[in-house]
Residue, then its C-alpha position, 0 to 999 in steps of 0.5 A: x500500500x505504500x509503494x502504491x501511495x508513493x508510486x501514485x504521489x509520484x504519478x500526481x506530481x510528474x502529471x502536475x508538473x507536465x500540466x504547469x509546462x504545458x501552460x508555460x508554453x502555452x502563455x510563452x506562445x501567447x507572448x511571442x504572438x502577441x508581440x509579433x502580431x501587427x507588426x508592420x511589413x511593407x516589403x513587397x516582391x523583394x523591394x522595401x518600400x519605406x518612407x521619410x518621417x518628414x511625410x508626417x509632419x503635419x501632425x504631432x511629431x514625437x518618437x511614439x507618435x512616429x512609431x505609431x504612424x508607421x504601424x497604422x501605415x505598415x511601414x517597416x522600414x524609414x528615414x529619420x529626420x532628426x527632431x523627434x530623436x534628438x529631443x528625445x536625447x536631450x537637445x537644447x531647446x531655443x528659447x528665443x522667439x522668432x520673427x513672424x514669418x508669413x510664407x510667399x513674404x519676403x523674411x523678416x531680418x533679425x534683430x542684433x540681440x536676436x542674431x546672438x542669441x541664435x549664435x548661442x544657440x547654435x553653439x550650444x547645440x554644437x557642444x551638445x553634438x559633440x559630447x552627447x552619449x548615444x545611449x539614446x539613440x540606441x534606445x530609440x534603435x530599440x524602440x522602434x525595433x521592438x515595433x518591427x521598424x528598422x531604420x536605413x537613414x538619418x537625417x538631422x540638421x547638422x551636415x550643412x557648411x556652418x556644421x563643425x567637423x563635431x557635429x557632423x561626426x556626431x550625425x554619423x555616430x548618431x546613424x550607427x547607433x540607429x541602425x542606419x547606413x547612411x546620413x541623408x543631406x542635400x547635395x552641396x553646390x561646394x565640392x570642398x564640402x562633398x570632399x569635407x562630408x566624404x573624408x569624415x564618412x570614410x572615418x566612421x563608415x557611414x554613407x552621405x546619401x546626396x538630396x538633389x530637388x530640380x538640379x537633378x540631371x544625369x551627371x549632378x552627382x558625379x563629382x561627389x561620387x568621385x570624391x569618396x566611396x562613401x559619398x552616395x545618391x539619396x535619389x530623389x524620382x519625382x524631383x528628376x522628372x520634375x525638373x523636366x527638358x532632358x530628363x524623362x522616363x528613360x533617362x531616369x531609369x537608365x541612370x537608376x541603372x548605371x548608378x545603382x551601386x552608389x544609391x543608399x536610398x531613393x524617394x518616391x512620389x508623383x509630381x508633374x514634369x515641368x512642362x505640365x506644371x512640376x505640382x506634386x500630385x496624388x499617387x497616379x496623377x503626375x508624370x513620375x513613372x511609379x509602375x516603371x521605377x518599382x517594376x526596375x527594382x523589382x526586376x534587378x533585385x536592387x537592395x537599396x529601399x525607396x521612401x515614400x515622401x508625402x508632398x501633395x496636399x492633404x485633402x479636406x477630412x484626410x490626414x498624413x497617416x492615410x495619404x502615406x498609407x494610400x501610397x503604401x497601398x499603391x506601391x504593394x498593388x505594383x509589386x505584389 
């Protein structure tokens, strides 16, 4: 009777503990679907479609508020401007206030004590890029990580000729703690910075991704690309196109071509040519070859992502989360 009682605990006991494993499972399976349901994903037919955080900036701006734009829209991948996650580790804040400003005017000059406390500001913000610790870019890494985000490309404020040298190591470092492989920045009309930007990529091993607006023609980008392998084309489709005379549908995708190897990154969006007004217009609507561009990457297996930038008006009773998703929608339907 007792080797049966004990034999019978024993049963009990092993029956127990395999029931409580099993729940453990159970509630481990749970959590892992839990955290991986509704995870964004706007990879579609080997292209990562993403976009540039400027799309959203008409409306609150903060690291969770971007996060969650980016979840509501399925974006899994993006380019980072700079404000949201350079409050967030703790940038100066300008206390100054600044002249009136009414757009299509000409700008109010500053007064002498407004021109020095801007200065100061500067300086102050300067200093702080040049000894701010990246723990919190690494943290803004993660967090948007955890939401199912990467991040390809950062573009703060501190790249410019009025930048010092600190600075601009800082916005590289800063890129790597992201998770990003390039800097993005318009592209200068000084090769002295080009060179300046190229030899200080070279250092850290972070990509300058060059912004071109209506300058962009086939051969913009050459002399900077010649300066350094880490000087790189942020190619900009309906800006090109937009610019109009030699530049059309051909010679865009066969520069894409050529140029693939040294593009980091790319914008999408659809704006008229010059000779039709150079508006930027809803998704379908302009003259910038969307269906081509995207059949091209598709087809050549290029690796490089393309950004959607939001840059036509929002219409009446829409906001900038819904008009990027439409065109998240519009670039899946081509791809998929």
């Amino acid at each position: 009777m007792s080797n049966q009682n004990n034999q019978s605990r024993r049963q009990f006991l092993i029956n127990g503990s395999l029931a409580s494993l099993g729940v453990l499972w159970a509630s481990q399976a749970a959590v892992s679907n839990t955290l991986f349901a509704g995870k964004p994903n706007s990879k579609f037919g080997g292209v990562q479609i993403g976009a540039i955080t400027y799309s959203f900036r008409s409306m609150p701006g903060s690291v969770d508020d971007l996060i969650k734009y980016c979840v509501e829209c399925n974006i899994s991948a993006i380019e980072l401007m700079g404000d949201a996650v350079e409050e967030y580790a703790g940038k100066p804040k300008s206390t100054m206030a600044r002249p009136n400003y009414v757009p299509g005017q000409p700008r109010p000059q500053m007064t002498d004590e407004q021109r020095a406390a801007m200065a100061k500001f500067n300086k102050d913000v300067a200093d702080w890029r040049a000894s701010v610790s990246m723990d919190k870019f690494v943290e803004v890494r993660k967090m948007f990580n955890n939401a199912g985000i990467s991040i390809y490309a950062f573009k703060p404020n501190a790249l410019g000729p009025n930048n010092t040298d600190g600075e601009v190591e800082y916005a590289l470092k800063a890129a790597k703690a992201l998770g990003a492989n390039s800097v993005t920045i318009e592209l200068p009309t000084d090769l002295k910075q080009s060179q300046r930007l190229g030899d200080l990529a070279s250092k850290h091993k972070v990509y300058i991704g060059y912004h071109a607006h209506l300058q962009a023609t086939d051969t913009a980008w050459d002399a900077a690309l010649a300066q350094s392998p880490y000087n790189s084309l942020n190619l900009d489709c309906g800006h090109y196109i937009a610019a109009g005379g030699p530049n059309t549908t051909a010679t865009l995708l066969a520069l894409i071509e050529a140029k693939h190897d040294r593009i980091t990154s790319m914008h999408i969006k659809d704006r008229k040519n010059k000779e039709n007004g150079g508006q930027n217009v809803v998704w379908g609507q302009g003259n910038t070859p969307l269906k081509d561009i995207l059949g091209l990457l598709k087809s050549k297996k290029y690796k490089f992502p393309a950004s959607i930038e939001l840059e036509y008006d929002i219409p009446a009773g829409s906001d900038a989360v819904q008009e990027t998703k439409k065109c998240v929608e519009y670039a899946k339907a081509i791809l998929s």
